[in-house]
N, C-alpha and C positions, 0 to 999 in steps of 0.2 A: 248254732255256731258250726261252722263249716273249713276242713281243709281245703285249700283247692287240690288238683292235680297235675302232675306232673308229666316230663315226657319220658318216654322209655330208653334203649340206648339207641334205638332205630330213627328219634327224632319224632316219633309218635306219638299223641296224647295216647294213656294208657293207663286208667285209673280204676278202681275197686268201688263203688260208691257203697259208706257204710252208714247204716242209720242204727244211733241205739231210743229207742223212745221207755215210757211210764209203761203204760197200759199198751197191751201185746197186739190189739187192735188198727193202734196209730200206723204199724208197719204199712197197712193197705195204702194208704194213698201214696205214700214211697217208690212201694212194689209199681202200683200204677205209673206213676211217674217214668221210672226207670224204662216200662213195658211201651210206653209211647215213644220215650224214646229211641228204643231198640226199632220201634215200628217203623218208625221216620228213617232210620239210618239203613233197614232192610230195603226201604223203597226207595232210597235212593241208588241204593246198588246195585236193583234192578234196572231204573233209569242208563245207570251207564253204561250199563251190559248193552241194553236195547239198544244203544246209541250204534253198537259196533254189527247191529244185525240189518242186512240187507232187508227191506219191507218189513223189520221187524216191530209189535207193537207190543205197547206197555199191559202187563197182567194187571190190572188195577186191584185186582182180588187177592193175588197173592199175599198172605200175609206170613209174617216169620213165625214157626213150627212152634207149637208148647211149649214152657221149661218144665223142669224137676225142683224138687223142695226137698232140702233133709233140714229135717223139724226137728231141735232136740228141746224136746220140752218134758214135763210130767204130765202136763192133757196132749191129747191128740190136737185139738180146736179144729175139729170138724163138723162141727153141729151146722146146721142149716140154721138161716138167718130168720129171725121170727116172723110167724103171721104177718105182721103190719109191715111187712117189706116189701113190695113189690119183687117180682125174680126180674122183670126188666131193670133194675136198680144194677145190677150185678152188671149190664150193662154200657149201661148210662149212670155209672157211680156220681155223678156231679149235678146231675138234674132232681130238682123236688118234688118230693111226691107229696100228697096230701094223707097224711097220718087218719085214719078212718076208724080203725081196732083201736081196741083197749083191753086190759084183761091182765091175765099172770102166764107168765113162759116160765118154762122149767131149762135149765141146760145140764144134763147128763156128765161133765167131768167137770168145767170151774162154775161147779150148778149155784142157784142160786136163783130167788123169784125174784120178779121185776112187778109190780104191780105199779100199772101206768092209772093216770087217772085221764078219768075221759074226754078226750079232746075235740073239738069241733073240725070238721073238712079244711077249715082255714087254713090248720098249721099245714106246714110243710115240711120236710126234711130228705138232705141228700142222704147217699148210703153210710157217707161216714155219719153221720150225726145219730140215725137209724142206732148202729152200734154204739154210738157213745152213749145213748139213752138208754141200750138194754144194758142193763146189767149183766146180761149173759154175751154179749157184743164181747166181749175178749175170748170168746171161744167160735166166733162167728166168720171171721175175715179169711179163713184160705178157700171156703166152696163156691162164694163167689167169682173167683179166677177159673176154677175150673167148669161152672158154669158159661162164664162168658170166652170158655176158649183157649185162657193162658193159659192154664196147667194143668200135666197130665198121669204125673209122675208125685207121687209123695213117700218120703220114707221117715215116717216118724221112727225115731230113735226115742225109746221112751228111758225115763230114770227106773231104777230098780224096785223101786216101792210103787209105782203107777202100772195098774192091770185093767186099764177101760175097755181096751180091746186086745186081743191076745197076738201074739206073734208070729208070723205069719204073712204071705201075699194077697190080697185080695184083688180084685176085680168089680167093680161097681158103677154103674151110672147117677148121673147129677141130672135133677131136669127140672122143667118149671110144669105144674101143677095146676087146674082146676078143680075146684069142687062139685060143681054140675055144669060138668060142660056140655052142649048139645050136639049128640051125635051127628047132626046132622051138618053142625058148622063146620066148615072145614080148618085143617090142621095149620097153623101158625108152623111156617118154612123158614121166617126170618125171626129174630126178636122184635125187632119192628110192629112186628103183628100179634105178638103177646096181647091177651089184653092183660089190664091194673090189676087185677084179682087174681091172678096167676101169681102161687107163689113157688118156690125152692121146694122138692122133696129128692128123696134120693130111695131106690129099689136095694139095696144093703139090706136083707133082716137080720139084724142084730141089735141085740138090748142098748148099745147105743145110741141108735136112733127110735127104739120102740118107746124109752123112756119120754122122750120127744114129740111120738103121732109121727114124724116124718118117713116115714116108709111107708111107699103103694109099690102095688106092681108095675112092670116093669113097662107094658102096653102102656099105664097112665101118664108116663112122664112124657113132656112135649119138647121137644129141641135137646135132647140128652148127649151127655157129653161122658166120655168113658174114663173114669180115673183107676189107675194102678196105687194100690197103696200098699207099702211093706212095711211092716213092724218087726221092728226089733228090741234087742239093750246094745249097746256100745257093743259092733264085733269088735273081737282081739284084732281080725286079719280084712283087708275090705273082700278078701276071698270070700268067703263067710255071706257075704249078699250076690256075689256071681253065683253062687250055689244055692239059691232059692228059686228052682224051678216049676215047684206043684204048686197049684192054688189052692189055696183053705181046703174047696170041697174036693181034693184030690187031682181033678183033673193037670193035664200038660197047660202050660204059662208058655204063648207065644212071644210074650214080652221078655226083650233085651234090656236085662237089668245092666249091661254093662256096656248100653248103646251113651253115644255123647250126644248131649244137647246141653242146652243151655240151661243153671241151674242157680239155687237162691240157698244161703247158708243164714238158715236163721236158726238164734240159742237165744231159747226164754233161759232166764238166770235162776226163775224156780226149777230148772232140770237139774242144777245142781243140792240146789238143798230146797223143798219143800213144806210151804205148812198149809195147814187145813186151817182159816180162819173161823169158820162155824163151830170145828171140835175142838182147836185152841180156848173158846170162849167157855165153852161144857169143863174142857178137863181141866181148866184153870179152879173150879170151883170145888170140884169132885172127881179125881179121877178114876175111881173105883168105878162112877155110874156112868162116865162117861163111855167106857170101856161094855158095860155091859149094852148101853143104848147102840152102843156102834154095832155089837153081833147082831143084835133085834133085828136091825135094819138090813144088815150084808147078807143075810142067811135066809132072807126072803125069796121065794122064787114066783115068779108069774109065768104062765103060759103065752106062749108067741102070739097064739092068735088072741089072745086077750090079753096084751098086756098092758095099756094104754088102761082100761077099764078097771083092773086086778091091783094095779098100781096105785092109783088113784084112791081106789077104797083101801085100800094098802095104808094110804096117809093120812086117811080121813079117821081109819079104826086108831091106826098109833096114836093120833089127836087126844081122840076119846081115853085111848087107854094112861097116855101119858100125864095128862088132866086128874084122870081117877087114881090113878097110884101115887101121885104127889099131892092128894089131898086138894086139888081143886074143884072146887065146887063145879061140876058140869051136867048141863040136861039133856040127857038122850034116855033112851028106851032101853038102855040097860042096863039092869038093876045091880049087877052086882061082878066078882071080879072072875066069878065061873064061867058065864056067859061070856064077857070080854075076851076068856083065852079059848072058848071056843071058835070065837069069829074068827081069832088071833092065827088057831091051829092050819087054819084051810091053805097060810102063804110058806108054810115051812114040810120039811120034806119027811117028814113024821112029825106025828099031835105030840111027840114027846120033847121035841126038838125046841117046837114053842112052846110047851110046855116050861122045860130049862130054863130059857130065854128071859119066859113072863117070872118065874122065880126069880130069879137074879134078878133081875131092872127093880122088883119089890122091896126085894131084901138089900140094896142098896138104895135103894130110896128113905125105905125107913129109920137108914143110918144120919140122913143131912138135915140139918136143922130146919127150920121152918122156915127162915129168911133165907137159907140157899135154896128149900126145894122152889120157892118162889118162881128164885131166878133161873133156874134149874130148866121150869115146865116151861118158859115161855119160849128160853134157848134152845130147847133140845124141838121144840115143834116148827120154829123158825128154821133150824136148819133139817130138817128131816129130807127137804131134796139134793143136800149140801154134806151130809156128814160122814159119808164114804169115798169123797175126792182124797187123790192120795195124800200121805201122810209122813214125812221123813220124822220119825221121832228118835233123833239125837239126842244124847248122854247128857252133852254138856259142850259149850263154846269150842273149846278148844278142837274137840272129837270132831266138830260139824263143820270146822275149816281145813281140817287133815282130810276129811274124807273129799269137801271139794275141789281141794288143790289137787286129791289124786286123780278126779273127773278130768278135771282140765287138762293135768299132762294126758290122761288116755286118749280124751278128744283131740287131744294137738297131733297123737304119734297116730291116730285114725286118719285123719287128716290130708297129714303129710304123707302115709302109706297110699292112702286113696289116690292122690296125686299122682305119684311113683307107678301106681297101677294100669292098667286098663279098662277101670271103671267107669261110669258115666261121671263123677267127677274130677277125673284128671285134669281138666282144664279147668283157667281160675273161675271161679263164681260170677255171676254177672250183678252181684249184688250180695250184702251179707247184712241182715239185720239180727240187734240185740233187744229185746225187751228187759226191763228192770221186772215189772209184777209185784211191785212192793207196796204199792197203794192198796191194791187190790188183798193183800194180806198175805200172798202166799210165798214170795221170797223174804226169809225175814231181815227188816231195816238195818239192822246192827251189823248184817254181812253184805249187802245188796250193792255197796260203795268200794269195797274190797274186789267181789267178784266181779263186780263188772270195770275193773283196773286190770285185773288176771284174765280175766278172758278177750279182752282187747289186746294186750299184749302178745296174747298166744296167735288170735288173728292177723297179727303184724308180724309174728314172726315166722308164721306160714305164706303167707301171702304176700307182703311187703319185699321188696328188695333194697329199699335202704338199710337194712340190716339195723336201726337204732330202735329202743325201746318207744314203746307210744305213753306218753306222759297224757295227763289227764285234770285238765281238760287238752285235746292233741293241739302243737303245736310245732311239729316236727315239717318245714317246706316243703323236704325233700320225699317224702311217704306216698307212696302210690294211690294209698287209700284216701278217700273222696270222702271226710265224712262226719257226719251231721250228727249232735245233739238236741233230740227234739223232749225236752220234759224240763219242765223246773223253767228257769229265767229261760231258758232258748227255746219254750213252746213255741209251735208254729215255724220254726225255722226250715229251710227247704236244699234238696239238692243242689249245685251247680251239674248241671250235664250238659253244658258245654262244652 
């Protein structure tokens, strides 16, 4: 379902195209859409120019510069797109490829295993379908843009209780991958020349993407694309992001945080209030043990250059250990609960530390009855790559709407300040998507209809110049904004950009 748009006072079409979709993923073909057609309207502007130049000829290459993204979500969603994706997909988002991989992906903020079952060469799938199979595909969709070119700027704005990556500028390349590639072949200049087995990594070392395998160096990556990324919480002032000059590792930041380009205002609705569907399911049962399971796991530390390996056995030991403390019957090679905490001791930063840890998780276990430890072991090993995504744990109803009614006016008077600024978003957005994230667990349903009423409003009344409230579902003529409801009975529905 679709507003059209309107004209401005100049007699100009002049419209905001907004999409709210389910699942945070769906934004991508939107994005795209929107991207082509900014492409189209760049090259015809060049056409006209050309027209007025003596012997002058058309730049067929030119293409129109980056945008920016400010993200407000509780994940970053910048994990690389799984194995069985091709990086030319990023591409060529609408062409199929033949699904070949099978296997378990892990994703590091809205984590969660995907265990595909094994497919034959026949199938096929474009990039959106790619994400809509993984289960980690809602954390997958903005690297692809910046792989293929469109994006180059991100400013996650994280919620207050999400700490995936810390705050901060960074600096980092996007690139596509081989695994034995032959030195002697030569380097792919275009994507074109990818080949299929090329997939997405990025040179980033951080636990983010270590949890993932996706970090090489920085030589290994083919056709790399440089992203700026800045993390923050909601500044007071948009001064506050002009003044982030150093990068992470100290050095000077040639990047103009307060240059204008073209830019995308997307707000997951979990940024305002957040749940953890893995540890909702644990502390629904037990919260004492839930609580202890979650330190087990946060208080783990792996080594950079092993931590893909350290990790793994990480998950494999908790298996074992969570198995043998809830009294499930398990077979491995160790015998008893000394040895289990010494394997235990080697991922925490003192033997005494795991030590604690393994206490606690026990002496809480042996408080829950038999039919909860049951269901206890098989949830807590289910989520063990899941159970430290953040966590908004609110009091009670009331508290958890005060708190994100006051999000929202902040984000509105951010907003409107940034405007008023000299920042890189002073000008309107060239596009604004809303994700709901309520299927997926993490905005809870009882609020998800509410805030995403308040936060369209507040969009409308930054942006909009009709000055009238946006009713819901919109049906306001005269609203500048262009925009689509893609979930529920209007799946599949599509921009007008005309």
């Amino acid at each position: 379902m679709s507003a059209a748009s309107n004209c401005d006072s100049k007699g100009t079409t002049s419209s905001i195209p907004v999409v709210v979709v389910e699942s945070h993923q769906h934004v991508l073909e939107h994005v795209h859409a929107v991207l082509r057609h900014r492409a189209r309207l760049h090259s015809r502007r060049i056409r006209q120019r050309q027209k007025g130049l003596a012997g002058g000829s058309l730049a067929l290459t030119c293409l129109p510069p980056p945008v920016a993204i400010i993200h407000f979500d509780s994940h970053p969603d910048l994990a690389c797109p799984s194995p069985s994706v091709p990086a030319r997909a990023c591409f060529e988002p609408r062409r199929e490829w033949p699904v070949k991989r099978a296997g378990v992906q892990f994703d590091e903020e809205k984590k969660c295993t995907s265990s595909q079952e094994e497919e034959s060469s026949e199938t096929f799938r474009n990039l959106y379908e790619h994400l809509d199979m993984d289960r980690s595909g809602i954390a997958q969709w903005i690297l692809p843009l910046v792989l293929s070119g469109d994006l180059d700027f991100v400013h996650w704005v994280r919620s207050a209780w999400a700490d995936q990556i810390q705050d901060g500028l960074y600096r980092y390349s996007v690139g596509a991958w081989v695994s034995q590639r032959n030195a002697h072949d030569p380097i792919p200049t275009a994507f074109v020349d990818l080949p299929e087995e090329a997939i997405m990594k990025v040179d980033f070392r951080h636990k983010y993407y270590y949890e993932d395998n996706t970090t090489v160096a920085p030589d290994e990556l083919i056709l790399p694309k440089e992203l700026t990324l800045y993390v923050s919480e909601l500044p007071a002032t948009d001064s506050e992001e002009a003044n982030s000059p150093l990068l992470t590792d100290g050095s000077i930041s040639d990047d103009d945080t307060t240059k204008q380009q073209g830019w995308i205002l997307d707000i997951c609705l979990d940024y305002f209030l957040c749940r953890n569907p893995w540890f909702d399911e644990i502390d629904d049962i037990d919260a004492e043990f839930a609580a202890a399971f979650v330190a087990m796991v946060e208080q783990a530390r792996f080594s950079p250059s092993q931590y893909q390996h350290e990790y793994e056995k990480f998950q494999q030991c908790m298996t074992v250990v969570l198995r043998s403390v809830l009294h499930i019957n398990v077979d491995d090679s160790i015998s008893n609960d000394d040895e289990r905490l010494t394997i235990l001791q080697q991922f925490y930063e003192a033997s005494s530390i795991g030590e604690s840890l393994f206490q606690r998780l026990t002496e809480t276990a042996n408080k829950c009855s038999d039919v909860d430890r049951s269901k206890l072991v098989q949830l807590a090993i289910d989520a063990l790559p899941s159970v430290t995504l953040p966590h908004d744990r609110y009091v009670n109803d009331d508290e958890a709407l005060k708190s994100a009614t006051m999000q929202i006016e902040a984000m509105e008077a951010y907003l409107r300040g940034a405007r008023a600024s000299s920042s890189r978003y002073r000008a309107e957005p060239m596009m604004i998507t809303v994700a709901r994230s309520t299927d997926d667990g993490f905005t809870p349903k009882v609020f998800v209809d509410i805030l995403q009423r308040r936060v369209l409003g507040m969009v409308q009344r930054v942006f909009c110049r009709c000055g009238s409230n946006m009713p819901h579902p919109i049906s306001c003529k005269g609203c500048c904004l262009n925009t689509v409801f893609d979930y529920g009975e209007w799946e599949g529905s599509e921009l007008d950009l005309r």
